[in-house]
C-alpha positions in Angstrom: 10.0 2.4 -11.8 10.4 -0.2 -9.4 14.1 0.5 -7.8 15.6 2.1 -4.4 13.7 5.3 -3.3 16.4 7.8 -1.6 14.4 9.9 0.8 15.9 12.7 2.1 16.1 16.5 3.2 16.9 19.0 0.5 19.8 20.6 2.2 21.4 17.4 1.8 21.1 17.0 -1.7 24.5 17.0 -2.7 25.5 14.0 -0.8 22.3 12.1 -2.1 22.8 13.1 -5.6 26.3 11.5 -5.7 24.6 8.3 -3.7 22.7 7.9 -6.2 24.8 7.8 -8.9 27.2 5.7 -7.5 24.5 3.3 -6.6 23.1 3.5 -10.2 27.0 2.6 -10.9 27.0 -0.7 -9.1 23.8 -1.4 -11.1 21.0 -0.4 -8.6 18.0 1.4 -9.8 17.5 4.1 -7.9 14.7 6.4 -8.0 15.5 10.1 -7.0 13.0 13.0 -7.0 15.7 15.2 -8.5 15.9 13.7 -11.8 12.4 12.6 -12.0 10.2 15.1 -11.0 9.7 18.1 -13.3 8.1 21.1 -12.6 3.9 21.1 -12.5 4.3 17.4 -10.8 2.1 16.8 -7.7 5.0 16.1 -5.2 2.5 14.4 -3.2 1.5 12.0 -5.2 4.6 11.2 -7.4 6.4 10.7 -4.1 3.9 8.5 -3.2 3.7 6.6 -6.0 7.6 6.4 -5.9 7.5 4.8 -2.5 4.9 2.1 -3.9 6.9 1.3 -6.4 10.1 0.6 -5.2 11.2 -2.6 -3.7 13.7 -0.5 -1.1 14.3 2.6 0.3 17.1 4.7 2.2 16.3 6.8 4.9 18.5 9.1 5.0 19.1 10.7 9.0 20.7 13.9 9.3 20.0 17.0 11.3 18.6 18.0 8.5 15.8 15.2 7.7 14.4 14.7 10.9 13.8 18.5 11.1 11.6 18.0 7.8 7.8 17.3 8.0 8.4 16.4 4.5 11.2 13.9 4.9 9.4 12.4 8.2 6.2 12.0 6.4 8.1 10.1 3.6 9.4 7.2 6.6 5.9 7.2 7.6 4.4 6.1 4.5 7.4 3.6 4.1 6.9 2.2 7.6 3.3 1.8 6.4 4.4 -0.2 3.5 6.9 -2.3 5.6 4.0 -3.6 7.9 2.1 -4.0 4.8 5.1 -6.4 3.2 5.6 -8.1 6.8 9.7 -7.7 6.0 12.3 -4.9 6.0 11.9 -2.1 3.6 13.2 0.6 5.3 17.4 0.7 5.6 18.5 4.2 7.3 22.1 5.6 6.8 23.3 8.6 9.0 25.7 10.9 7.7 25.8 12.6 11.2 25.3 12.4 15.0 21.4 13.5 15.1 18.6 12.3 17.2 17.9 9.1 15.5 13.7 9.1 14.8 11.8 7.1 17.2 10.3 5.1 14.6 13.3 3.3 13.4 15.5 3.9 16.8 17.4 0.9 17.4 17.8 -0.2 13.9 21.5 -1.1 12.3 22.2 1.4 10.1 25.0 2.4 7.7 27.4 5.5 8.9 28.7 7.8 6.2 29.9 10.3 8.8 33.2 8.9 9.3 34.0 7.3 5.7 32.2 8.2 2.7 33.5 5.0 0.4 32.9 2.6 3.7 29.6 3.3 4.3 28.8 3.3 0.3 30.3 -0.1 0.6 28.4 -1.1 3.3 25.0 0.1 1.9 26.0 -2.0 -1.7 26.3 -5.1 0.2 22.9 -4.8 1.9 21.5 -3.9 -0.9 23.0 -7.1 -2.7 22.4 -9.4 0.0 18.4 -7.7 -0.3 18.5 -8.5 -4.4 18.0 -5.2 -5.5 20.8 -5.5 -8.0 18.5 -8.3 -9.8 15.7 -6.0 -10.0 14.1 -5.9 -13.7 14.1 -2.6 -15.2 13.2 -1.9 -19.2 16.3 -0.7 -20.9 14.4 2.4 -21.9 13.9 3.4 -17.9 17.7 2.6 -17.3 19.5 5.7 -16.4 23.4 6.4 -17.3 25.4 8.9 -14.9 27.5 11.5 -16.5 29.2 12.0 -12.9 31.8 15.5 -14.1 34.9 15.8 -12.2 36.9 19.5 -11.8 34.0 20.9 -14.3 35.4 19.8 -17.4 35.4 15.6 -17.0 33.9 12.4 -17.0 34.0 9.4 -14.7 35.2 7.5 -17.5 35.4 4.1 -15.7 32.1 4.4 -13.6 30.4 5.4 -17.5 32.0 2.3 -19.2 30.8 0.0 -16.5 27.3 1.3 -16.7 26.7 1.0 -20.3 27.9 -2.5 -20.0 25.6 -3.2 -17.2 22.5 -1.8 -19.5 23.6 -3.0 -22.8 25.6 -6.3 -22.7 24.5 -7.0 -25.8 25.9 -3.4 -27.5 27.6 -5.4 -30.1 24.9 -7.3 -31.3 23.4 -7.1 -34.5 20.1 -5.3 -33.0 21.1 -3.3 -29.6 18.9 -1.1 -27.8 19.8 2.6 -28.7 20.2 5.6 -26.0 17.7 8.6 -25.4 19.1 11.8 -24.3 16.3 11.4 -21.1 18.3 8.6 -20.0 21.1 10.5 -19.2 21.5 12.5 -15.8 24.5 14.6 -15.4 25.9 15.1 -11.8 26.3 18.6 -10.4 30.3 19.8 -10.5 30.6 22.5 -7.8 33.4 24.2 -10.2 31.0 24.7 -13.0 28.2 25.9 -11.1 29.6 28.4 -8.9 31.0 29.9 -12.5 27.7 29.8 -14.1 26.0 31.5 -11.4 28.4 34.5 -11.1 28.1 34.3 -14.6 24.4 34.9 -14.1 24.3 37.3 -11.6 26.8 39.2 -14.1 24.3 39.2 -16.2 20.9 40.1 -14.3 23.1 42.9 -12.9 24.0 44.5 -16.1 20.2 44.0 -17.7 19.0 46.2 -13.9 22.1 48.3 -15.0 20.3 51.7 -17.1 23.6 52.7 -18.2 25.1 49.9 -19.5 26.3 50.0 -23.2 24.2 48.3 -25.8 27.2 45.9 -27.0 27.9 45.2 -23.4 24.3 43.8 -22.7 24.3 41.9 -25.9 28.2 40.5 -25.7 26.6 39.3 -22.4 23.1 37.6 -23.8 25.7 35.9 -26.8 27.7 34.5 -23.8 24.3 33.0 -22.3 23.1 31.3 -25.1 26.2 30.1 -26.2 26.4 28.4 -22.9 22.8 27.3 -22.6 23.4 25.9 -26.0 26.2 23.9 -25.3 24.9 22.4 -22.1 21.6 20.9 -24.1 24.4 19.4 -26.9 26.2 18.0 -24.1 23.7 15.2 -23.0 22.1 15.1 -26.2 25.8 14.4 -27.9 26.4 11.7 -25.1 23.9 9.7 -26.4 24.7 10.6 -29.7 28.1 9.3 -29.1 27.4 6.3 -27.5 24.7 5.4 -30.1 27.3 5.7 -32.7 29.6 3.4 -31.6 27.0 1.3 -30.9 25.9 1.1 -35.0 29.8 0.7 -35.5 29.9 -2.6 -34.2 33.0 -4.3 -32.1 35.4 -1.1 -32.4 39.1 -0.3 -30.9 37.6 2.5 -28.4 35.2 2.7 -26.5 31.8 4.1 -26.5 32.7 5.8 -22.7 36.2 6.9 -24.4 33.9 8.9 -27.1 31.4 10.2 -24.6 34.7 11.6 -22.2 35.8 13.6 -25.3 32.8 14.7 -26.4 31.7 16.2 -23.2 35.5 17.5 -22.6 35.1 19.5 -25.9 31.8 20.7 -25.0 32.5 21.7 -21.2 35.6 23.2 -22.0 34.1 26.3 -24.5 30.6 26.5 -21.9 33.7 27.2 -19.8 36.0 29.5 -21.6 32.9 31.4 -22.4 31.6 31.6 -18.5 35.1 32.5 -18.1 34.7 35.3 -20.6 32.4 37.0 -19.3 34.7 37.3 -16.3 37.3 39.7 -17.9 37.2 43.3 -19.2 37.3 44.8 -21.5 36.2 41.8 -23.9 36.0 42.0 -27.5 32.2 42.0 -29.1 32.6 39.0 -31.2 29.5 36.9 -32.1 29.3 33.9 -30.1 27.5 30.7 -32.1 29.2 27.6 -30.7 28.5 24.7 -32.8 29.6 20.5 -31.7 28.8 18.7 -34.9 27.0 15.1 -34.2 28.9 11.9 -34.8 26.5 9.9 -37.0 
């Protein structure tokens, strides 16, 4: 889709993932390879086609990127298309003191190094001032946030403001309803470093000859349960928001339902991840069931 194109190093993937959703936030379309490309893509080409499509993109300098052949070979095909367009596409950001690239040496660019919320301040008004808040995008291509906070919450206010931007009409007698594709969950470093000890718990007891049979299958319980629960989680959010969309003008919220509903769901993935922790457990079968709302 046609949008802002974040090109970046992989190692910096955690700053560009919350980028991005906070740009998506302020109601920029932003096209990331991390939530977009799926595994048997041609990288090549669905970069490519990603740079052609967009209207922008961010370059983002680090120590990282400009040690990337990948990363330098996406601002050569966007310098290609900026020569082509005769006008700026290109706007870097540096989120440290590297050797800026020669090709776009001597450019303004926006500094996250000092002040995260500054520079994302800085790159919305550029962006703004560029239109790319006006850009048209089909409701169906729009994508909604689910940005988790200490593993168990979410952005409540940033979710409410982006359903509004994509649906102003939600209380009209025909709005557009959600699909669970739409929705990208942000990465929460609390739940993942949990769910990977949880895993290498697990691979570590299945290499294990001796281990107990109810051990290995208390453990495999534990993983779908969790696995389970993560695929209700986004397909619930829509759900949710889908619900109180059919209800018509309501008292709460459909971001107020979605919170909950993800609350309830993180919170037994996580006493479950957590179980596995402790020993000793009890063998108890695990079938975790979040009813729908409609």
């Amino acid at each position: 889709m046609p949008g802002v194109f974040i090109s970046h190093s992989s190692k910096d993937k955690e700053f560009v993932f919350k980028l991005a959703i906070d740009l998506l936030n302020l109601g920029f379309p932003v096209w990331l390879d991390a939530y977009e490309l799926e595994v048997g893509s041609s990288l090549q080409d669905r970069i490519r086609d990603g740079i052609d499509a967009s209207t922008h993109l961010i370059f983002v300098v680090s120590a990282s990127s400009i040690a990337s052949a990948w990363a330098l070979k996406e601002l050569e095909l966007a310098l290609e298309k900026e020569q082509e367009l005769k006008h700026p596409f290109v706007l870097p950001i540096r989120l440290d003191d590297c050797v800026v690239p020669p090709a776009i040496d001597g450019r303004i660019h926006v500094t996250f190094s000092q002040s995260y919320f500054a520079g994302l301040e800085e790159i919305e008004n550029a962006l703004r001032r560029r239109g790319a808040d006006r850009i048209s995008v089909p409701f169906e291509k729009q994508l909604v946030p689910l940005r988790m906070q200490h593993g168990l919450f979410v952005d409540e206010v940033a979710l409410s403001r982006r359903i509004a931007q994509i649906n102003p009409q939600i209380n009209s007698q025909q709005p557009e309803l959600f699909q669970p594709s739409q929705f990208v969950l942000s990465p929460d470093p609390v739940y993942t470093a949990l769910r990977a000890k949880f895993l290498q718990t697990l691979e570590k007891v299945e290499a294990d000859p001796h281990t107990p049979q109810n051990e290995l299958t208390y453990l495999r319980q534990l993983y779908e349960g969790v696995r389970k629960l993560e695929k209700q989680l986004v397909e619930g959010s829509a759900e949710a928001i889908n619900h109180v969309v059919r209800m018509g003008p309501t008292i709460i919220s459909a971001a107020t339902v979605v919170h909950w509903f993800v609350r309830i769901c993180r919170n037994e993935a996580l006493s479950l991840l957590w179980g596995a922790q402790k020993e000793d457990q009890p063998i108890i079968p695990i079938s975790p069931q979040v009813k729908g709302l409609s």
